[in-house]
C-alpha positions in Angstrom: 50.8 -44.3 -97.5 49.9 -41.4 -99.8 51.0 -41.4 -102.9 52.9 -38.1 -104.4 51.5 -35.9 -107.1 54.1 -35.7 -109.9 53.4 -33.2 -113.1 55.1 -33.6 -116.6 55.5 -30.8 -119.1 55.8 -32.2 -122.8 54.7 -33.5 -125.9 52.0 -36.1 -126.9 53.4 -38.9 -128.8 50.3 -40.9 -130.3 51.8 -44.3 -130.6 52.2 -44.3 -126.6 55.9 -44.9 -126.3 57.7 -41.4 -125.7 56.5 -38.1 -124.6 53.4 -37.4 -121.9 52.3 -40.9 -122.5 55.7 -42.8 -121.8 55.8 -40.1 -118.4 52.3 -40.9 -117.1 53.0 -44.9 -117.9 56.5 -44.3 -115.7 55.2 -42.5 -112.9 51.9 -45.3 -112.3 55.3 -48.3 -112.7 56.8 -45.9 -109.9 53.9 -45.5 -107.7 52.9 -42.1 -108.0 50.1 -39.9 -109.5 51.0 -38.1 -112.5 49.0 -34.9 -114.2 50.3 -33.1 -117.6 50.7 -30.1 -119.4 50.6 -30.8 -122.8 53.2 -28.3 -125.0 53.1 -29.8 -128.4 50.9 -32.5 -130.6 53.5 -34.9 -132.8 52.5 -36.9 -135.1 55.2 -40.2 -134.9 55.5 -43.7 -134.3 57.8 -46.0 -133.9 59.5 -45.5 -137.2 60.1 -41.9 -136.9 58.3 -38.3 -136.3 56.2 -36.9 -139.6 54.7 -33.6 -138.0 55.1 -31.2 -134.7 52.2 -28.8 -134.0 53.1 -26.3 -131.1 50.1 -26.0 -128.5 49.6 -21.8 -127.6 51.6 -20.1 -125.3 48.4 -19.2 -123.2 46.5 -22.6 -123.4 49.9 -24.3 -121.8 49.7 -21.4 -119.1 46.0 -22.4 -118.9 46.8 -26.3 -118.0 49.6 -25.2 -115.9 47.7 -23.0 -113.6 44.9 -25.4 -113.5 46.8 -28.2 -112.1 48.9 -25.8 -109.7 45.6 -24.4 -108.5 44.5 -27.9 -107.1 47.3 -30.2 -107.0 50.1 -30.4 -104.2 52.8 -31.4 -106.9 55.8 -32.8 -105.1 58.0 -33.2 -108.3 57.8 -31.4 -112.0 59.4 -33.1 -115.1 59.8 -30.8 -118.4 60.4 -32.6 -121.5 59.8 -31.2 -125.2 58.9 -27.3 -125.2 59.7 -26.1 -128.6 58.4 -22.4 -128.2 60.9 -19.5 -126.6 57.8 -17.5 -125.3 56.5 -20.4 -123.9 59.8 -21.2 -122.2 60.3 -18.3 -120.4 56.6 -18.7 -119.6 56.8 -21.6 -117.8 60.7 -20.3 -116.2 58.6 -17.7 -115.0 55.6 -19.4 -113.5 57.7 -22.6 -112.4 60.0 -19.8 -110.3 56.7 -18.2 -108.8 55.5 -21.3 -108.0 58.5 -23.8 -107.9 57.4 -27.5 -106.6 60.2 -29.1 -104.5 61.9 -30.9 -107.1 62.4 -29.6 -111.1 63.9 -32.4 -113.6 64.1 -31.2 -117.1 65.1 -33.5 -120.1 66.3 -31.0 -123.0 64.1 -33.0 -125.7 65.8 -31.5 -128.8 66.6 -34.8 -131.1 64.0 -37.5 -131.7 65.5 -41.2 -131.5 65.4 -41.3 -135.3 67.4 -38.5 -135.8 64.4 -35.7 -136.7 64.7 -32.5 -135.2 62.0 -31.4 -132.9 63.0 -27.8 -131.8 64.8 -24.9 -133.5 67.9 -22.8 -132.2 65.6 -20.2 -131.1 63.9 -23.0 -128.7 67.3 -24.9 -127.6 69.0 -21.0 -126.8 65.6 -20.3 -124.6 65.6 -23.9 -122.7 69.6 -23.2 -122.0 68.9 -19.4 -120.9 65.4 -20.1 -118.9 65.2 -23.7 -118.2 68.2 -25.4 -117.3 69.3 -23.0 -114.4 66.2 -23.8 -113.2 66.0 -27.0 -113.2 67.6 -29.4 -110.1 69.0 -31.6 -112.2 69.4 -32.1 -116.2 69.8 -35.3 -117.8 70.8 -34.4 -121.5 71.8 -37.4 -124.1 75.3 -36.9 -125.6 74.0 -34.9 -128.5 71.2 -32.6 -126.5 74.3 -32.2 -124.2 76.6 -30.9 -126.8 73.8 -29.0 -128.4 73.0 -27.0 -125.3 76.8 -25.7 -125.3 76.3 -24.7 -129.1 78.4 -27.7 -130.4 77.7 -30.1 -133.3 79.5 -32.6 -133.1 78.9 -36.1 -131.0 80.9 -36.0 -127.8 82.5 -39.1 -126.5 83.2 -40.6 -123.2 86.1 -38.9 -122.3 84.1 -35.4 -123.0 81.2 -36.2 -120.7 83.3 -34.6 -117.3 84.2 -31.3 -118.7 80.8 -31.1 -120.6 78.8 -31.6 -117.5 81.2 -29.3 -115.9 80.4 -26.5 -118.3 76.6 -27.2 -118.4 77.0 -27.0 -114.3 79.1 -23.3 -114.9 76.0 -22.1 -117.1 73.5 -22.5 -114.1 72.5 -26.2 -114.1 72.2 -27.5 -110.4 73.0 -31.6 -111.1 73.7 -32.7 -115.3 72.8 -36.9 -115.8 74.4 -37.4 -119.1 73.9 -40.3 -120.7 75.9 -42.4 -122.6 73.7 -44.7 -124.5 75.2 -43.6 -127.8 78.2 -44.4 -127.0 80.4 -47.0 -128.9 81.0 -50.7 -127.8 79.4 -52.8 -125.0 78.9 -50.9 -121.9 76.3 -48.1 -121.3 77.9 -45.5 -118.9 76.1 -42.5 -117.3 77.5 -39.6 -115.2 75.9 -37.8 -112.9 77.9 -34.9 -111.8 76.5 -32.7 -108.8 77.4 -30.9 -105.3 78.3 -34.3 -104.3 81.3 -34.5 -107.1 81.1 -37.0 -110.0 79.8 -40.1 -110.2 79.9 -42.8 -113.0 76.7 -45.1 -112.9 78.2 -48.4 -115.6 75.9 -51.5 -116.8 76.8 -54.2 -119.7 74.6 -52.5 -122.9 71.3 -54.3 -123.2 71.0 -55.2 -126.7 67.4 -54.8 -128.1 66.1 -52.2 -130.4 63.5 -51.0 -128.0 64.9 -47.5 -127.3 61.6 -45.4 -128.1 61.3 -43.2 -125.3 63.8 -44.0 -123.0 65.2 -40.6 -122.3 61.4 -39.6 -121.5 60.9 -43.0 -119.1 64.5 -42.1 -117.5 63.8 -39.0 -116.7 60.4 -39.2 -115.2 61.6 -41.7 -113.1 64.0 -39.8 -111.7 61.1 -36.9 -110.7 58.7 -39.8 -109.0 61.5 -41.3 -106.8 62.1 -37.9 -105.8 58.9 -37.2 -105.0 59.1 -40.3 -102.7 61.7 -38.4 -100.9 64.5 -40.5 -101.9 68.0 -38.1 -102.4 69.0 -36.9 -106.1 71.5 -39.2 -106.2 69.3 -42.2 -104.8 66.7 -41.3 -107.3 69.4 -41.4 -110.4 70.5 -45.1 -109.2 67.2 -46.1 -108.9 65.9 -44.7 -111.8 68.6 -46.2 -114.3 68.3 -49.6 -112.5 64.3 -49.3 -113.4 65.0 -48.8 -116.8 67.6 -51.5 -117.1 64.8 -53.6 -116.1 62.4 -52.0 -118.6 64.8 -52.1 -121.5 65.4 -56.0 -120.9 61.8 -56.9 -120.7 60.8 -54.6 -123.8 61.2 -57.5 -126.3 58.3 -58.9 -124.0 56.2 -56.7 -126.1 55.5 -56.4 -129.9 54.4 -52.3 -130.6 55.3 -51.2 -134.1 57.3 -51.8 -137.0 60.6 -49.4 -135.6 62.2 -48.8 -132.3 59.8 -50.0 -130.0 59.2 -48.7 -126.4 60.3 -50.2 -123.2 58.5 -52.5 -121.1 57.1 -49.7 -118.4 55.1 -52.2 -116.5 57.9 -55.1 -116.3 57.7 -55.1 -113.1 53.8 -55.3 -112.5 52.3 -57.3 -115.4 
């Protein structure tokens, strides 16, 4: 069997949970090989995010081109890019050279709240990015933000939100509805193939680091693997159920721990 090439596009998160690191830990759980372009250095932890340095416009295009020159990448996942030039750099190479499969998570709001783009990055990534992209999978907040709105939408937004995200060029829209209130977790995906509600009981540990970045590279290796988009959703969210559950497994700083990405292999 051979084993798909998968490429993510984000930040580097030194305490391992989020970010490139939480991408390339997903895609090995998943069973394929992941490579990365590296747009931004964070300083963070578990506790919170203390500093953001933005990697060059022309060194991202560098690792870009370098892994497209050699590998056959079968899916591409873009996470954090909090430079406009280097969005529409990589809208315009990524079009050029499109792999089979684009996923992009709008990383705009850390888990602790901090702010890790400007507008003039979240405008870009809604111009260049998200009609690019096969599917989206925003957080309630990244969702709203996309549209220009501040405030937290709720549940009963989510349909004409994704609806309006899908009307300004977005293919498929996976919003998800961890921040919602009260004792279910509920996610809709909303596509070509209509709308579709994904529910699970809310999985109470404080082990959320990264699980927007884990969700969404999971998504790009099981489609990869071939599997449909919404085959790949379900299977994704039913992966990370699993790694949420066994995160207290693990004892990694003194915040919001990361998920348990190898749960199902350790």
């Amino acid at each position: 069997m051979l084993i798909p090439c998968v490429l993510t596009i984000a930040g580097s998160d030194p305490s391992g949970g989020a970010g490139i690191q939480a991408d390339l830990k997903t895609f090995s759980a998943l069973g394929a090989y992941g490579a990365s372009v590296i747009t931004a250095l964070t300083a963070q932890n578990t506790c919170g995010v203390r500093s953001v340095e933005v990697v060059s416009c022309e060194f991202i295009a560098a690792q870009l081109d370098a892994v497209l020159d050699d590998l056959d990448i079968r899916a591409a996942k873009i996470g954090m890019v909090a430079d406009p030039q280097v969005v529409e750099m990589l809208a315009d190479r990524l079009a050029q050279r499109r792999p089979p499969w684009i996923v992009l998570d709008p990383v705009l709001v850390a888990k602790s709240g901090d702010a890790l783009v400007d507008d003039a990055a979240i405008s870009a990534v809604a111009k260049y990015l998200v009609p690019l992209a096969d599917i989206i999978t925003p957080n309630l907040h990244e969702a709203a933000v996309l549209l220009g709105e501040r405030r937290l939408i709720g549940r009963s937004d989510m349909p004409a939100v994704a609806r309006e995200l899908r009307a300004r060029g977005a293919k498929a829209v996976l919003i998800k509805g961890g921040a919602l209130e009260g004792q279910a977790c509920d996610d809709l995906l909303v596509s070509d193939a209509g709308e579709q509600w994904l529910c699970a009981p809310r999985i109470e540990t404080d082990n959320l680091h990264g699980t927007g970045c884990s969700m969404s590279s999971a998504i790009t290796a099981r489609l990869a693997q071939g599997r449909s988009l919404p085959q790949a959703v379900e299977e994704a969210r039913e992966w990370l159920l699993g790694a949420l559950r066994a995160s207290d497994q693990l004892s990694v700083g003194k915040g919001r721990g990361p998920v348990h990405h190898f749960h199902a292999l350790w």
